[in-house]
C-alpha positions in Angstrom: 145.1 97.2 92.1 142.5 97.9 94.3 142.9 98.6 98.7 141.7 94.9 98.7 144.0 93.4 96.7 146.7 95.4 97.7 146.5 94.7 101.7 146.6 90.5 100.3 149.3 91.2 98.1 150.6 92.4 101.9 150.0 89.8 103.7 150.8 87.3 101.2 154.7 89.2 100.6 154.6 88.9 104.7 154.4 85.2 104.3 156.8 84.5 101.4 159.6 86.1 103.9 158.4 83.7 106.7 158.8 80.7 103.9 162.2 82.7 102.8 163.7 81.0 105.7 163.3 77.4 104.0 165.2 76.1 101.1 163.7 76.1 97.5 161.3 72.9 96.9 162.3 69.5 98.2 165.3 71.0 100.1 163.0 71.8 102.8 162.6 69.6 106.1 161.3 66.1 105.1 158.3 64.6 107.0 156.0 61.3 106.2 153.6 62.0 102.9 149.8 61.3 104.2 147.3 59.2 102.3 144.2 59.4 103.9 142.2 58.7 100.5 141.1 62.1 99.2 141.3 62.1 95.7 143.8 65.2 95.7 146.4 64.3 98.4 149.6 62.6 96.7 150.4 58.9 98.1 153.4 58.2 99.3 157.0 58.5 97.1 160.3 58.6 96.9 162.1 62.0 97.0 163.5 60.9 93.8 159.9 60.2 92.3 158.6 63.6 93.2 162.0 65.7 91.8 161.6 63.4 88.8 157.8 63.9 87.8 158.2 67.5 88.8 160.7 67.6 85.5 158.9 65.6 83.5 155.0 67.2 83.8 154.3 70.7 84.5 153.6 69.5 88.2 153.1 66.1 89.7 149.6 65.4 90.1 147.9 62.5 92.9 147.3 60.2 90.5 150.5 60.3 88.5 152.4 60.0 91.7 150.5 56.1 92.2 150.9 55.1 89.0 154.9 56.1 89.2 154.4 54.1 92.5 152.8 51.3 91.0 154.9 51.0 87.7 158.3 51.9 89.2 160.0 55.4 88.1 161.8 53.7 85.6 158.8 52.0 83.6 156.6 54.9 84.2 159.3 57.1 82.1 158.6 54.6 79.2 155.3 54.8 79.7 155.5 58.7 79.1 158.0 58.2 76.3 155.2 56.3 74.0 152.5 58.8 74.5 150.3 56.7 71.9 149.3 53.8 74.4 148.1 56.8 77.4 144.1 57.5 76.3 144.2 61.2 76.7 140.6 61.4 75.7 140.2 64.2 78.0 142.2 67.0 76.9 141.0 66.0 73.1 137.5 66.8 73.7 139.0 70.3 75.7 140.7 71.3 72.7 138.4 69.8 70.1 136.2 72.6 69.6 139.8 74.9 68.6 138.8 74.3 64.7 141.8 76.2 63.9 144.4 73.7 65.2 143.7 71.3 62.4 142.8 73.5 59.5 145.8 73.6 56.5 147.4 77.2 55.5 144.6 78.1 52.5 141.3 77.8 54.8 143.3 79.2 58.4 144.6 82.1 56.8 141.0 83.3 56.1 140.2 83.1 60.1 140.0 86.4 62.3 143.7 86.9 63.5 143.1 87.2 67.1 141.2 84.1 67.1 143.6 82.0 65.1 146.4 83.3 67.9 144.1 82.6 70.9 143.2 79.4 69.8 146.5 78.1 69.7 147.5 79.7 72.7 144.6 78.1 74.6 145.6 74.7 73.5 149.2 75.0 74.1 147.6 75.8 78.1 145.0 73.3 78.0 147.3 70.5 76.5 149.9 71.5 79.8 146.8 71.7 82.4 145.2 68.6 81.2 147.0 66.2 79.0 148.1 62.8 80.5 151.2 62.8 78.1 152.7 65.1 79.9 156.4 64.4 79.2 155.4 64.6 75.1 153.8 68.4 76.0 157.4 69.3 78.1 159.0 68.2 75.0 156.7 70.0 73.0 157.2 73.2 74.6 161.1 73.0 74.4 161.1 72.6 70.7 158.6 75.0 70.5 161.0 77.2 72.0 164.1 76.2 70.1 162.1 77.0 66.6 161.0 80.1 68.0 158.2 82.0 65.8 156.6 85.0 67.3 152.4 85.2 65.9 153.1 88.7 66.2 155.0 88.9 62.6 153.1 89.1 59.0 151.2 85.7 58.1 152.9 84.2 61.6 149.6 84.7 63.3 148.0 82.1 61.7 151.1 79.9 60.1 152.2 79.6 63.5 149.6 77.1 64.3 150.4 75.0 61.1 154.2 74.9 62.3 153.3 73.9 65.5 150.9 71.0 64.1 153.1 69.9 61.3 156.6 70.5 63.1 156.7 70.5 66.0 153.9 68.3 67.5 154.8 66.0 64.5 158.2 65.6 65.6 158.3 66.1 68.5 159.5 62.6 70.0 160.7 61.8 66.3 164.0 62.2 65.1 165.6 66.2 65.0 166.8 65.7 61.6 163.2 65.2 60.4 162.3 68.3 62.4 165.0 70.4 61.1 164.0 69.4 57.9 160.3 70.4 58.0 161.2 73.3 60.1 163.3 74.9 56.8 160.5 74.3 54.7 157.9 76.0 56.9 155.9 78.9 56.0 155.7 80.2 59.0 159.4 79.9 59.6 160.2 81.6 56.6 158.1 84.0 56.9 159.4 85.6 60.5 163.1 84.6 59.6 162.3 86.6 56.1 163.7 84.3 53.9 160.6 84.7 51.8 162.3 88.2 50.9 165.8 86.5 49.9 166.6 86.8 46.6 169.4 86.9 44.5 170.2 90.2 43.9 169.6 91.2 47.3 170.1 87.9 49.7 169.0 88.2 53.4 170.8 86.1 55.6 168.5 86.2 58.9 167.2 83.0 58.3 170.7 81.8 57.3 171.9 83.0 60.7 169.2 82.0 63.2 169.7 78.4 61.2 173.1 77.6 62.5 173.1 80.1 65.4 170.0 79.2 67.2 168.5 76.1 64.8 171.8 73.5 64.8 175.0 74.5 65.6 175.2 77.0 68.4 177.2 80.4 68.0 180.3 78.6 69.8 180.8 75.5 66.6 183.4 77.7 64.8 181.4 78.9 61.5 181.8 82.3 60.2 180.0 85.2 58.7 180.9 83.6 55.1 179.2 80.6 55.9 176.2 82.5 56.7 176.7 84.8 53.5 176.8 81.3 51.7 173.9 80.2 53.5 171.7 82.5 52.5 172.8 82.2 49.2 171.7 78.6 48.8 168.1 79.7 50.3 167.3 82.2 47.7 164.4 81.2 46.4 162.8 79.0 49.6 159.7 81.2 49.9 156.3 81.2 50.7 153.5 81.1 48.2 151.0 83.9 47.9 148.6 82.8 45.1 146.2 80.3 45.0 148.5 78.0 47.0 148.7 80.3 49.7 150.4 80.2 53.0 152.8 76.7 51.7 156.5 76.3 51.2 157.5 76.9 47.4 161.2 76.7 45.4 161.3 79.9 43.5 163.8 79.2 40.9 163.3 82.9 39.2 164.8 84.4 42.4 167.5 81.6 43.4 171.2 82.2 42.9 172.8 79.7 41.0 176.2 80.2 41.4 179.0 77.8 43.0 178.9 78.0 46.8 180.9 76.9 49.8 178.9 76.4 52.9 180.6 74.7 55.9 183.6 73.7 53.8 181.3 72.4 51.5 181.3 72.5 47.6 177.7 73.7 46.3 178.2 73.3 42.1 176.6 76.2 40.2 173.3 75.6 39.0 171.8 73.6 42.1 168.7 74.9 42.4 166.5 73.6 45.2 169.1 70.8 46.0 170.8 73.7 47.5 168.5 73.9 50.4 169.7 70.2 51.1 173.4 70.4 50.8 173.0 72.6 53.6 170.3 70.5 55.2 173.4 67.6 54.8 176.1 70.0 56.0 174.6 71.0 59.1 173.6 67.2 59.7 177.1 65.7 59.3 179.0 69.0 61.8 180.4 67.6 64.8 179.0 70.7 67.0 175.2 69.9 66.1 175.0 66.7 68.8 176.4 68.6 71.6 174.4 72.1 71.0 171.8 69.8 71.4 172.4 68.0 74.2 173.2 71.0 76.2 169.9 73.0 75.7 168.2 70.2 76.6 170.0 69.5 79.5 169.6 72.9 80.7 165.4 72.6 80.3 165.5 69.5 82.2 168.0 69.0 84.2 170.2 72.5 85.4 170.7 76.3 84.2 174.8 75.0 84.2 174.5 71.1 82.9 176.9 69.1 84.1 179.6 68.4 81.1 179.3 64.5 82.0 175.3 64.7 81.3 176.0 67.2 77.7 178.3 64.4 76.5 176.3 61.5 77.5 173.3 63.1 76.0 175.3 64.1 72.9 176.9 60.2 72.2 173.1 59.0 72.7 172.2 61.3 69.6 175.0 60.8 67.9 174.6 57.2 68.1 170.8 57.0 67.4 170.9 59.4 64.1 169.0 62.2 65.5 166.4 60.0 67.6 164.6 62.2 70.5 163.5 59.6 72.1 167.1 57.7 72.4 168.8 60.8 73.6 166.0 61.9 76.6 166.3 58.5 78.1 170.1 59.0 78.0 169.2 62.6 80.4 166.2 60.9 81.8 167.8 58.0 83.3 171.3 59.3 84.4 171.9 60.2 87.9 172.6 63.8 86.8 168.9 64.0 86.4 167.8 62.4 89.3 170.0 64.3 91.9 169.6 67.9 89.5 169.6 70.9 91.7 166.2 73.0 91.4 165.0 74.6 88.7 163.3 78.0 88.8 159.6 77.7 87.0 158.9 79.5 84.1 155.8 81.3 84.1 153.6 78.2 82.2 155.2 75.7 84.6 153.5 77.3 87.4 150.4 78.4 86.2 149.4 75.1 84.0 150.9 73.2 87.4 148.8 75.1 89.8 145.5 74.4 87.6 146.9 70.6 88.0 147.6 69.8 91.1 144.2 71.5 92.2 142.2 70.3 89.7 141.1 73.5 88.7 138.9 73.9 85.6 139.8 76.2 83.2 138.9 77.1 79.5 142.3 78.6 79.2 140.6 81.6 77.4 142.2 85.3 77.5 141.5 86.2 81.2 144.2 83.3 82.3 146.3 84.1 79.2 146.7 87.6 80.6 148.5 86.1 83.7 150.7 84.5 81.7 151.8 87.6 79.9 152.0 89.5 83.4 154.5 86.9 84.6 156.5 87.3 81.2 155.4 84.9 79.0 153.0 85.4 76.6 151.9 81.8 74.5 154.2 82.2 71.0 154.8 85.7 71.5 158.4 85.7 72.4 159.8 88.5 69.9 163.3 87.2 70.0 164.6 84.1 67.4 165.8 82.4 70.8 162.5 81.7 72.8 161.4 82.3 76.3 164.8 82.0 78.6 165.7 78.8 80.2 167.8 80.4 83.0 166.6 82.0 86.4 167.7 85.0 86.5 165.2 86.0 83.4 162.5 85.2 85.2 163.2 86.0 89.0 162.8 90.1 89.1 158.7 89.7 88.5 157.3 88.2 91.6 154.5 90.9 92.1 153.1 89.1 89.0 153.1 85.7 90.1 151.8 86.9 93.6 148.9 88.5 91.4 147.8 84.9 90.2 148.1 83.3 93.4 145.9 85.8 94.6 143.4 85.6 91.9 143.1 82.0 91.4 142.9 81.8 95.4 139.8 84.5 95.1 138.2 82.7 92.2 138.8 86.1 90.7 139.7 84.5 87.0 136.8 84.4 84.3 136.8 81.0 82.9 138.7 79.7 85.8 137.2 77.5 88.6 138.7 76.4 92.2 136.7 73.1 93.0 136.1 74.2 96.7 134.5 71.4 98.2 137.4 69.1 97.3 139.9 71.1 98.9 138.0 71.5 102.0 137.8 68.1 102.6 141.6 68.0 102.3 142.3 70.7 104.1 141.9 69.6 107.5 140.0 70.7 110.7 139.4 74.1 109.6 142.8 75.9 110.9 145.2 77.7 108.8 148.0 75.6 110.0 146.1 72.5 108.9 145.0 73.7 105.5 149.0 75.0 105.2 150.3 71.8 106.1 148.0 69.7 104.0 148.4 71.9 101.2 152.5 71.9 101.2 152.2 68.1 101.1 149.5 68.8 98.0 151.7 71.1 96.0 155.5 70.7 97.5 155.2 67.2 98.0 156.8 67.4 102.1 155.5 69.2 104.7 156.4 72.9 106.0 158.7 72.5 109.1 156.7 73.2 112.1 158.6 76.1 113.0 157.0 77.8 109.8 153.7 76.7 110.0 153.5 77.8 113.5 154.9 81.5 112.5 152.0 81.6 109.6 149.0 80.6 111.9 150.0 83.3 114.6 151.0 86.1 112.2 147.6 85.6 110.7 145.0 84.3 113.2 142.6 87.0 112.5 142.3 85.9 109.3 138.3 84.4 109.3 138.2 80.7 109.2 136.3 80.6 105.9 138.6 82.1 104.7 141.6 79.8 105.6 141.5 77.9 102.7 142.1 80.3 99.9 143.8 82.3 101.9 146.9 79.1 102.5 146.6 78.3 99.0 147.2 81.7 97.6 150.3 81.8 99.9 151.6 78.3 98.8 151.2 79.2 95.5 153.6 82.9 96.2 155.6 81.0 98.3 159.1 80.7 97.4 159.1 76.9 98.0 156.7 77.1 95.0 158.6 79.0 92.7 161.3 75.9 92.0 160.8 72.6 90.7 
């Protein structure tokens, strides 16, 4: 950090404990939303529209705040939940040129390994900058995280786009069953869990674990080690192939015990083969603990780091109900009045960088310069090392603000290669020129409501000798520190 940086670093920590004062996000002191017909400013909502969008999209953006006006917070949720009818042309033509994303296992697995991770990582960024289907790409992100695979392990560097394609993207607003089923049979999967090294004489149960620990049931629904022991025992042989067919799911029968089993207080007869795999598949499907482990991680993404037991069950009887449908069980979180009167959430690194580049408009090619942000802040695209994925809870991400105050600075500065602050927009939006008007036009940009008066009158005096051209970037960068800005 050079003496330039590190004096706006300064200034920018002296504002965040002027902002301290105020309550995270829409806590703070309500005033009228402004509409004066610049394409960036958001038209006027409900309280319960912003908190809402700001769940369901990486960040509300102007024109996804009138349409949820003009459809009705209810009917814009639908919209979102059928992702098919929203023309998202757009972010197809960003991510077109990723040839990667859409080649199969054989022909990807012949690509340059940093460019087969980069390329992914770039569209996961682009598709959360830029995608109108942004509830789909929320969505896609938590599953993401809930079959965890790190590109850092063997083939996972490249198989790791296939999953997400053919799993998780696939599936996404599909049914979980469907999901769970492809995820068991992917190469990628296999590969970082090592069940392609289980085998018979010497079974590894890591897959086996991470299935009904992190995958289904939840360390809490009462299995035991046997049950793991027996679970890896029914997966011998689920493996990877590394012939001509490489890089796809294959049933080794030469490695597979085929002894009698008990998995889940389930009878698995000798000499099962492959149908093993889908005893356990039927096991795991039919355990009372599945709907509610569930229910509860996806109620803490969306809704609270503590859920509210009322939501967990609600959410839980919906995919009980519906057989596994994702769509049937988020509009049973999506529409109760847990969700819409949640306490904030803290943002995870993506959720504020791809919502920065959003509400600004800001155009990006998401390439390694802005990737390296993300990694700062803690979260580098399909890199988490763990089985469990990047943490859902505060306190893993609130100790690493000098990194977020980095970005803020940088994208403020235009200091990002690939990265582009449309300047002249903003100007026209940020008022008469002051720092007090370009803070208070900003907060109702990217906070939805207005600083209290109090604060924006501390800012523009601690920092009148700032220049005036620089006002601009300079109440942006501290918006975007600010810890208003860190909650959703």
């Amino acid at each position: 950090m050079n003496r330039r940086q590190f004096l706006a670093i300064g200034g920018i920590a002296s504002a965040s404990l002027v902002l301290g004062a105020c309550a995270p996000a829409r806590a703070i002191v309500q005033q009228a939303r402004g509409n004066d017909g610049a394409l960036l400013l958001p038209t006027r909502v409900t309280d319960e529209t912003w908190h809402a969008l700001s769940r369901m999209t990486f960040a509300p953006r102007a024109d996804e705040l009138v349409r949820a006006k003009e459809l009705g917070l209810d009917a814009w949720t639908e919209e979102q939940l059928a992702p098919e009818t929203l023309d998202d042309w757009d972010c197809e033509l960003r991510t077109r040129g990723l040839d990667t994303l859409w080649m199969e296992p054989d022909l990807i697995l012949n690509v340059r390994q940093d460019a087969a991770k980069q390329e992914l990582q770039q569209a996961t960024l682009l598709r959360a900058v830029y995608s109108r289907r942004q509830l789909y790409e929320t969505v896609v992100e938590f599953w993401s995280d809930h079959f965890n695979i790190a590109q850092d392990k063997f083939d996972c560097a490249w198989l790791k786009t296939v999953d997400e394609r053919e799993v998780i993207r696939k599936h996404a607003f599909g049914n979980f069953y469907e999901m769970l089923w492809a995820s068991m049979r992917s190469p990628a999967m296999l590969h970082y869990l090592d069940n392609h090294e289980n085998f018979s004489h010497a079974p590894n149960e890591n897959y086996a674990r991470e299935l009904l620990e992190l995958h289904s049931l939840g360390v809490e629904a009462g299995y035991t080690q046997r049950d793991v022991r027996e679970t890896a025992r029914a997966l011998t042989g689920w493996t990877v192939n590394q012939s001509w067919r490489r890089g796809r799911f294959e049933f080794d029968a030469g490695i597979h015990d085929n002894a009698e089993k008990i998995v889940l207080g389930v009878h698995l007869p000798a000499h099962g083969g492959e149908s093993d795999g889908q005893r356990v598949f039927d096991a795991l499907g039919a355990h009372p603990a599945l709907p509610k482990f569930i229910a509860r991680k996806l109620a803490r993404r969306f809704v609270a780091d503590e859920p509210p037991a009322s939501l967990v069950e609600k959410t839980a009887r919906a995919f009980s109900e519906s057989r596994g449908d994702i769509k049937t069980t988020l509009r049973a979180m999506l529409f109760s009045d847990e969700f819409r009167s949640a306490p904030p959430k803290y943002k995870r690194p993506l959720q504020l960088v791809a919502g920065a580049l959003r509400q600004l408009k800001v155009e990006t090619n998401a390439r390694a310069a802005l990737l390296r942000h993300l990694a700062k802040m803690g979260q580098p695209l399909h890199q988490w090392d763990m089985p469990d994925g990047f943490p859902d809870r505060a306190e893993a991400w609130q100790n690493n603000l000098l990194a977020r105050w980095q970005f803020a600075l940088a994208l403020a500065s235009d200091e990002i290669q690939g990265t582009r602050v449309n300047w002249a927009q903003l100007q026209n939006i940020a008022g008469d020129g002051s720092l007090r008007d370009a803070l208070r036009n900003f907060s109702l940009l990217l906070l939805g409501a207005e600083l209290p008066k109090t604060n924006l009158d501390t800012l523009a005096e601690m920092f009148r000798r700032v220049p005036q051209e620089k006002n601009v970037p300079f109440a942006l960068a501290v918006l975007i520190a600010s810890p208003q800005y860190q909650w959703r």
